[in-house]
C-alpha positions, 0 to 999 in steps of 0.5 A: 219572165213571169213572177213565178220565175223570180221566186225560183223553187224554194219554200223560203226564198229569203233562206238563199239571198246571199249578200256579198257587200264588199265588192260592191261597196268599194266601187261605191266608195271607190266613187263617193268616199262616204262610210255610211254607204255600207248601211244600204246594200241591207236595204236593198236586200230587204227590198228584194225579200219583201218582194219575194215574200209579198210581191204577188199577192200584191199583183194578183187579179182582185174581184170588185164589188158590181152594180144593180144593172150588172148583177149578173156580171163579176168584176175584176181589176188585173195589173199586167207587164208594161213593156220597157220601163224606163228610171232616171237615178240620181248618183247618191246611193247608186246601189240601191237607186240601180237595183231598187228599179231593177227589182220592181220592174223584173218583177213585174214582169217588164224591162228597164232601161237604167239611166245612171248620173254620169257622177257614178258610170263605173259604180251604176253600170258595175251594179246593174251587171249584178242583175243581167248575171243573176238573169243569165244564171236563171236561164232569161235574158240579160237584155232584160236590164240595160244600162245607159250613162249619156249627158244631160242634153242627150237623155231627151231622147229617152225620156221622150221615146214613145216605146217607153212606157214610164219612167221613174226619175230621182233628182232635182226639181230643175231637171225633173221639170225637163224631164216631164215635159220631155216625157208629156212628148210621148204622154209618158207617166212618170213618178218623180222624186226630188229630195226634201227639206225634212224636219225633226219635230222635238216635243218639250216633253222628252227628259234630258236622258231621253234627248242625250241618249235616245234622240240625239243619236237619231239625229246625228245619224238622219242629218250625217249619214253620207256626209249629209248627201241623202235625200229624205235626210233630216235638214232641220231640228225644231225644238219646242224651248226647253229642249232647244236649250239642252240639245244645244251643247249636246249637239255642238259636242258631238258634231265637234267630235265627228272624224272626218277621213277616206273610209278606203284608208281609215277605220275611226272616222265618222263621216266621208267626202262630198261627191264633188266640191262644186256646190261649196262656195254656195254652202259657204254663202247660205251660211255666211248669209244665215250668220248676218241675219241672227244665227249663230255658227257654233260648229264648222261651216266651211270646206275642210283640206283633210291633211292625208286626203288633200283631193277630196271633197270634204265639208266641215260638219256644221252646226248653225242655231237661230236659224230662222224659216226667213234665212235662204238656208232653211229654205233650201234642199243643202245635201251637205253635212249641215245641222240647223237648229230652229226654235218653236215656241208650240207644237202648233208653232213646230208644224208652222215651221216644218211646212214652212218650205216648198219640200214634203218629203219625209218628216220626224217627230220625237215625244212622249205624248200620244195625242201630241204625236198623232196631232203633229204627225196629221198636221206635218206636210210630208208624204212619210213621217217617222214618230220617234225614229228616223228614215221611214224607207227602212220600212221596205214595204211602205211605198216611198214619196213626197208631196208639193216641191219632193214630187209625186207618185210612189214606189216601193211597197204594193203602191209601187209595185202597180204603179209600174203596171198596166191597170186592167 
């Protein structure tokens, strides 16, 4: 299958995707009860019409300029089929985390072997049907995409298989490390991505209307979407002194006033259940630890027992300030429903604290001065920063990534794309 194939016969490809999110969406949920899950499967199809749209010109032939000695030659750079591709995908968001790889690598004119989280088996193996059908219906094989769910100690035979050809894996630092070395086995490339500690850098120019209305809402909705289970979230909010002191009241209202309830029962709710209670008792010590040393908890911090929903996974959202780059808290990736409010006394000082953990994931910076926004936004460790917004992979056409502790390598955008090629 060439990538003429997937383009089919029509001038505006985008004019006949057809996004049918309800099924889907309640065998996500079905699984991890997060309302805000809905917000992906637009994502995914906005993956889909960039590549449609701009796919082949990122994997055309291109001429590269010669030498003296050569100048009666021409040069040319191809990216051609790898073979069978392999993605190792962590179990938040398996929507897109399953179709984002499929989507490349069919594209690219490869095969994918799709190792989902065991968390999410029903959910990943349901999705991926959707492209062995859609595969089916265009004539090509569903073979093209399989899907694997096997422990942990098991997938070492994949991940050093010799007939795989690259791998993609999302998830933890601790595993990721098996993975490579397993994957060194067979001299395997692999593109890793391991979440992060983001910061939301809050400059002192901002006026109060600009924080309550403009801000804020960005903030809520980078540190609580899926109950915080996300992993270029926002984790920090440092704030340059005056605006420390008004996002403060601002911030506990609107976090005390969250609804916390089962998006299968309910409509007014705000934010869902964790994926599982197994890290509770961790949360809870991080923030009982941050308390001793000086924070303050003025929001939740503990596991909450939803009266209608007495099983599930639920974490109260929490708000701690005076969170500090010493506490264990500010250090660690939480993957929770947790706000920390930190206090800079410069934009110098801001940077000092946003590079301050192992992660350079994602970052965000809010402001209104252009030289101080371009400033942090050279200064900030991170392989993505937003200025003025969060969630720079609504961006479908940027590729996606981190540096030092979040990973390396990318996909999405022409970056990914050829990064799961043959360079010729």
């Amino acid at each position: 299958m060439g990538q003429d194939d997937l383009r089919g016969e029509t001038e505006s490809p985008q004019d006949n995707v057809e996004v049918r999110q309800e099924p889907s969406g309640d065998a996500q949920r079905f699984e991890d009860d997060r309302l805000t899950t809905r917000a992906f499967p637009p994502v995914t199809v906005e993956k889909l019409k960039w590549t449609i749209q701009h796919g082949e010109k990122a994997l055309r032939s291109e001429r590269r300029p010669t030498n003296f000695l050569l100048m009666y030659k021409h040069n040319e750079v191809r990216w051609e089929p790898l073979g069978v591709l392999a993605a190792c995908v962590s179990w938040n968001y398996p929507f897109h985390n399953a179709l984002s790889p499929i989507i490349s690598t069919l594209f690219t004119g490869s095969a994918l072997l799709l190792k989902s989280s065991e968390q999410t088996a029903f959910s990943s193996h349901y999705f991926s049907s959707i492209a062995r059908t859609a595969l089916s219906a265009c004539g090509h094989s569903p073979h093209l995409v399989q899907s694997l769910i096997c422990w942990p100690q098991t997938a070492n035979h994949l991940t050093s298989h010799p007939e795989i050809s690259h791998i993609t894996f999302i998830g933890s630092r601790s595993i990721a490390n098996a993975v490579c070395a397993s994957a060194a086995k067979a001299l395997t490339p692999v593109c890793v991505e391991l979440g992060g500690k983001d910061p939301a850098v809050i400059l002192d120019d901002l006026s109060p209307y600009e924080l309550e209305h403009k801000v804020v809402p960005i903030l809520m909705k980078g540190i609580f979407t899926s109950a915080g289970q996300n992993c270029i979230g926002i984790e920090r909010i440092i704030a340059l002194p005056r605006s420390y002191n008004l996002l403060i009241p601002i911030l506990e209202s609107r976090i005390r006033n969250l609804r916390i309830g089962s998006a299968l029962h309910e409509e007014d709710i705000d934010i869902g259940a964790l994926i599982s209670s197994s890290r509770f008792p961790h949360l809870t010590s991080l923030i009982q630890s941050a308390v001793s040393a000086g924070a303050d908890l003025l929001v939740g911090g503990s596991p909450y027992t939803h009266p209608q929903h007495p099983k599930g996974h639920y974490f109260t959202p929490t708000l701690l300030t005076n969170v500090t780059t010493s506490m264990q808290i500010a250090q660690e990736e939480l993957f929770a429903p947790i706000a920390l409010l930190m206090r800079a006394s410069t934009p110098s000082h801001a940077i000092e604290i946003a590079n301050s953990t192992p992660y350079a994931l994602g970052a965000s910076i809010f402001g209104n001065n252009t030289h101080d926004l371009e400033t942090c936004t050279t200064r900030l460790k991170a392989g993505m920063v937003s200025v003025n917004d969060f969630g720079a992979y609504y961006a479908t056409g940027l590729p996606f990534g981190g540096t030092k502790g979040s990973g390396y390598g990318r996909f999405g955008g022409e970056e990914g794309l050829r990064s799961i090629c043959n360079l010729k």
